[in-house]
Steps between C-alpha positions, in 0.01 A plus 500: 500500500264245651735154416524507880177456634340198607187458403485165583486531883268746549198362270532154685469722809198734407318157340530340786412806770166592253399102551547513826287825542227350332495156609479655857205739397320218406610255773351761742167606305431136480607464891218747599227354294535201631525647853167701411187481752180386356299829565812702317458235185120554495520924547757462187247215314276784490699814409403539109123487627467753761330729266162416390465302171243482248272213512565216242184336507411667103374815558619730282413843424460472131323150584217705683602420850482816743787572722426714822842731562540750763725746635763274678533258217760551226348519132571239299508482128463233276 
C-alpha cells in the first residue's frame, strides 16, 4: 500500500527547511546582541541581582554572626 511514496523527497526538504529555521533564529539573536546599546547590556549584566543577596563576607548564622531582616526582605534559609 505505501510502495508508492517517496520518502526520499520530502525528508531532504523538511532537513533542509528545519536548518534553515534555525540557522536564521540564531543569525538574528546574534544580530541584536551585537546591535545592543551599552546601558541595555549593563540593565541585563545585572538582572540575577536585583534582589538583595546575602553577604559573603563569613557570617553565618550558625557561625554566630547576627543578621538584621525586616519586613521587605525575603527570608532566606540556609
Amino acid at each position: 500500500m505505501f510502495t508508492r511514496i517517496i520518502y526520499g523527497d520530502s525528508t531532504a526538504f523538511f532537513t533542509i527547511a528545519a536548518f534553515g529555521v534555525a540557522t536564521s533564529i540564531f543569525i538574528t539573536i546574534s544580530w541584536r546582541a551585537l546591535r545592543m546599546k551599552r546601558p541595555q547590556i549593563e540593565h541585563y549584566e545585572s538582572l540575577p541581582f536585583l534582589t538583595a543577596t546575602p553577604a559573603a563576607d563569613g557570617e553565618h548564622p550558625a557561625a554566630g554572626g547576627q543578621h538584621s531582616t525586616s519586613e521587605d526582605e525575603p527570608q532566606l534559609r540556609t
